[in-house]
Every structure is written in C-alpha cells, then in structure tokens.
FIMAR-414883 format. One line per 10 residues: for each residue x, y, z of C-alpha. Coordinates in steps of 0.2 Angstrom, whole numbers, always signed. Layout:
N
X/Y/Z | ...
***
This chain:
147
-86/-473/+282 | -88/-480/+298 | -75/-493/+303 | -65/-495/+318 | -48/-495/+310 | -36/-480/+303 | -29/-490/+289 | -45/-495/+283 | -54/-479/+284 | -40/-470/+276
-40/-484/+262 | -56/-482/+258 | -58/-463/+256 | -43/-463/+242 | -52/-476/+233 | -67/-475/+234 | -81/-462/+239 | -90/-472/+253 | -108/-473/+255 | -118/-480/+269
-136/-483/+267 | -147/-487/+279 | -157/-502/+274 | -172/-497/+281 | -173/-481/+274 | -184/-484/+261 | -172/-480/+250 | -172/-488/+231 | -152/-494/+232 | -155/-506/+243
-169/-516/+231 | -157/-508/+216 | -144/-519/+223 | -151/-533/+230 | -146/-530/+247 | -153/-538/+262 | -139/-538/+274 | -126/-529/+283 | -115/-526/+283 | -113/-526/+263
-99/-519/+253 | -100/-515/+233 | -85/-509/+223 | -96/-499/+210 | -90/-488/+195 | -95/-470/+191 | -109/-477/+183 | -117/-489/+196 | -114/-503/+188 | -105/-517/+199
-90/-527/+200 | -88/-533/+216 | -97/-536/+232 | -94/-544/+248 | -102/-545/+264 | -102/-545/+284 | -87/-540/+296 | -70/-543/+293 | -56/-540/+301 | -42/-526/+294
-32/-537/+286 | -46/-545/+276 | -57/-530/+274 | -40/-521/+265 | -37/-536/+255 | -55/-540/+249 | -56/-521/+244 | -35/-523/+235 | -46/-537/+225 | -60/-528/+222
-52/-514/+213 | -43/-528/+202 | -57/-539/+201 | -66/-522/+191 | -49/-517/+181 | -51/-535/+176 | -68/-533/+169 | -68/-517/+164 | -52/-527/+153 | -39/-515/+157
-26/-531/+161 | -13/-521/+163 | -20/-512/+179 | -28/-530/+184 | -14/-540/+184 | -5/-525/+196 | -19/-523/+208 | -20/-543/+211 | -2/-545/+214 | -5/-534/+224
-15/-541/+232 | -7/-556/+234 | +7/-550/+240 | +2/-540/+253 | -10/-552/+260 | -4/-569/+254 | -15/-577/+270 | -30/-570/+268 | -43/-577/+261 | -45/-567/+245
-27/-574/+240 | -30/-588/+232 | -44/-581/+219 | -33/-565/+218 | -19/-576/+210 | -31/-584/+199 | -36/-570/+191 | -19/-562/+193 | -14/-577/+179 | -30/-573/+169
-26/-554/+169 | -8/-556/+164 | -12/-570/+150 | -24/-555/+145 | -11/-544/+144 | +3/-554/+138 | -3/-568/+127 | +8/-579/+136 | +0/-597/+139 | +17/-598/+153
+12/-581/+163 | -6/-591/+166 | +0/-606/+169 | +15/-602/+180 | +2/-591/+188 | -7/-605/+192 | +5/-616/+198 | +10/-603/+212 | -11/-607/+220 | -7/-627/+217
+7/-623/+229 | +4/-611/+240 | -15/-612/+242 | -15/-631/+240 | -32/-632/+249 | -41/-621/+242 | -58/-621/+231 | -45/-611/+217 | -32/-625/+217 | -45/-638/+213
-51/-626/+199 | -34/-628/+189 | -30/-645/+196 | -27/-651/+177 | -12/-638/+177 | +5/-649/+178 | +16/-645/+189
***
C-alpha cells in the first residue's frame, strides 16, 4: 500500500491485505463496488462482501482511526460484539479527537448492549458522546437519553 506514513502502512499490512486498483483499468472491482473516486478505502471480508468504506486523504491520525473503526464497525456486523465493543473502544480511546469518535462510541454502546444485555452499558455509553462529543450529528442521535 502506498501511503506516506510508517505507522499507517505497517497498520495496514497486519490487518489487512491491501489492494490498490487502478480505476481506469478496466477492471470489474471498480463497477463491482461502486467506485468512482480516489482515493477509496473498503474494509472487505474474505469473502468480498463489505463492511466499511471511506473515501479521500486523510491525515495519519484519522486514516489509523477510521481503519480502528472499520475493523469494529465489521465485528459489529458480522455480530461478534465482544470483538466489536473492544475494537471501538478502541478506537475511541486512542483517537478520542478524531472524527470517527463520536460514531465509534455509538456503536461501542450498541456492541456492548449486544454483548451484555445491559440497557446501562448502552445508555452510559451513550451519555459519554452527549458529553464529550456534544456537537456532533451522534449526540443529536441519542438526545432522548437523560443525562
């Protein structure tokens, strides 16, 4: 994979198996999923199917967290919530700035209600992004939560 930083690249290969496709290849992954600009990042399984995406540069800090929440954003979906709710905490603690956070505790709370069956894991999960990410689109999403 070609990025300018260390960290990220080194990331990336325990993780993942990086792929770069040149859109204009004629290639069929591009159509296959639905990509029309670069650069474009897909957390895939073994299987092709997808889980996450994001696009365009970002810096380290942000790349590293959207890919920390990508790999939880799958465990999520793929249900394993015990694997979920670690890799979003994760996430969320490593890079409680960046931009991924907010969601990242979201479905941190969602993940370990999941795994628990505890309505107070969710809520207090919830009540962290009312506080700390008081301006963001996740904090309007559980604005009924009482503090």
């Amino acid at each position: 994979m070609t990025y300018p930083d260390a960290a990220v690249i080194d990331f990336i290969n325990k993780n993942f198996i990086p792929l770069q496709i040149n859109v204009q290849s004629g290639s069929d992954l591009p159509g296959k999923y639905r990509v029309f600009w670069t650069p474009t990042l897909l957390v895939l399984d073994s299987l092709g199917t997808e889980y996450y995406r994001f696009n365009g540069f970002l810096p380290p800090d942000e790349f590293l967290a959207q890919l920390h929440f990508g790999l939880g954003f799958m465990a999520l979906e793929r249900q394993d919530y015990k694997a979920a709710s670690v890799l979003l905490k994760l996430t969320v603690d490593r890079y409680p700035r960046s931009d991924i956070a907010p969601e990242a505790q979201y479905w941190y709370g969602v993940s370990e209600y999941k795994s628990t069956h505890k309505v107070d894991a969710l809520l207090q999960a919830w009540r962290k992004i009312k506080k700390d990410y008081a301006h963001s689109i996740w904090a309007k999403k559980v604005s009924f939560v009482k503090d």
